[in-house]
N, C-alpha and C positions, 0 to 999 in steps of 0.2 A: 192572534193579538193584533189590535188595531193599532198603527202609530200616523201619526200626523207631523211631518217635518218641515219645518218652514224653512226657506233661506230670502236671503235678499236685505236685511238689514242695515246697517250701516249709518252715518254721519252724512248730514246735508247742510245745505244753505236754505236758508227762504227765498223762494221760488223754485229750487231743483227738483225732479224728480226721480221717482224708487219706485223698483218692482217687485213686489215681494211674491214668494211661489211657495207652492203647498203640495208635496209628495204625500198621498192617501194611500196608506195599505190595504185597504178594502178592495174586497173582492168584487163586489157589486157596486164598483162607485157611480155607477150612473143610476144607481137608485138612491143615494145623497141628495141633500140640499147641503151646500159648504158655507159658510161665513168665515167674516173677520171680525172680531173684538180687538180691543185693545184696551191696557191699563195705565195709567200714569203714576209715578209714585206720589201715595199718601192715599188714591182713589179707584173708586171699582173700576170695574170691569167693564165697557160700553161699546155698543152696537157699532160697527161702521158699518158694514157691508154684508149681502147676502145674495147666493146665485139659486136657481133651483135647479132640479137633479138635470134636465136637459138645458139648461143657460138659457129658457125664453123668457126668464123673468128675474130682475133683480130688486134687492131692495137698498137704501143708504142711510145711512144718519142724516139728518138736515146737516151737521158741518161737514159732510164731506162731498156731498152731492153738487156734481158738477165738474167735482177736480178726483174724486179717484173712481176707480173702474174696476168691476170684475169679473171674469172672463173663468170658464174651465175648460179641459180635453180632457174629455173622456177618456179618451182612447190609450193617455199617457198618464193618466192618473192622478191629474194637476189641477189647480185653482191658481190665482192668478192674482194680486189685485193693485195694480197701476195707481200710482199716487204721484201725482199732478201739483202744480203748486203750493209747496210745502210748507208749510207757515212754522215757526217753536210751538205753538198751541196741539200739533201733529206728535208731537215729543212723546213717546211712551213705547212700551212693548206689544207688538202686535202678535197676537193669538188665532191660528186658526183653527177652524171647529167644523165636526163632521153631525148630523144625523138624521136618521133615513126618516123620508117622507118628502113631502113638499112644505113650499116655503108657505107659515103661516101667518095671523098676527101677531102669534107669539115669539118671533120667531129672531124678533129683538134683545128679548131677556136670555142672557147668558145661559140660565137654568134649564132650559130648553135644550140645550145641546148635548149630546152626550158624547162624542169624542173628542178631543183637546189635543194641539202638539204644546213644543212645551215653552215657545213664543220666540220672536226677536226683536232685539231691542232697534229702535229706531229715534233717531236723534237728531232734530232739527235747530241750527243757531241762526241768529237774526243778522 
C-alpha cells in the first residue's frame, strides 16, 4: 500500500519561508515523477510544482515560479518543496502526489496523478 506523508506546514508571515517534505512508500521511487498541489477553501485543487523521477527537470505554476523550489532524494525517499516569499495568496493545503512515469503536459491536472498523501495545511498572514 502506497502512502504519501507530508510534514512541514505551519503558520507564517508575508515574506517568511517553509519547507515542506514528502515521505514516499514506494518501492521504486526513483521511477516517480512527485508534485505538489494545493487547495484553498471554497476552490480546487492547483498545480504548483513538479520534479521528474531523477530531479533533471521541474516544472511550476506561473505564481509560484521564482519563489518555491523542488528538490528529491532518492535515496531517502523524499520530495521537498522550498517556499520562498510567502505571500496570504500561498494560504491553503498542500498536497503531495506520487505517479510513475515522467513529467508530462499533463502533468498539471490533478487527474493525472495517482497517489495523494493526505495534505498540510499551510497558512500565511499579511
Amino acid at each position: 500500500q502506497v502512502a504519501l506523508v507530508e510534514a512541514g506546514g505551519g503558520s507564517a508571515q508575508t515574506g517568511d519561508s517553509l519547507r515542506l517534505s514528502c515521505t514516499a512508500s514506494l518501492q521504486t521511487f526513483n521511477l516517480y515523477r512527485m508534485g505538489w498541489f494545493r487547495q484553498a477553501p471554497g476552490k480546487e485543487r492547483t498545480f504548483v510544482g513538479a520534479i521528474d523521477w531523477n530531479g533533471d527537470r521541474t516544472d511550476y505554476s506561473e505564481s509560484v515560479k521564482g519563489r518555491f523550489t523542488i528538490s528529491r532524494d532518492n535515496a531517502k525517499k523524499l520530495v521537498y518543496l522550498q517556499m520562498n516569499s510567502l505571500n496570504p495568496e500561498d494560504t491553503a493545503v498542500y498536497y503531495c502526489a506520487a505517479d510513475r512515469g515522467r513529467l508530462t503536459r499533463a502533468s498539471g491536472s490533478w487527474k493525472t496523478w495517482q497517489y495523494w498523501g493526505q495534505g498540510t495545511q499551510v497558512t500565511v498572514s499579511s
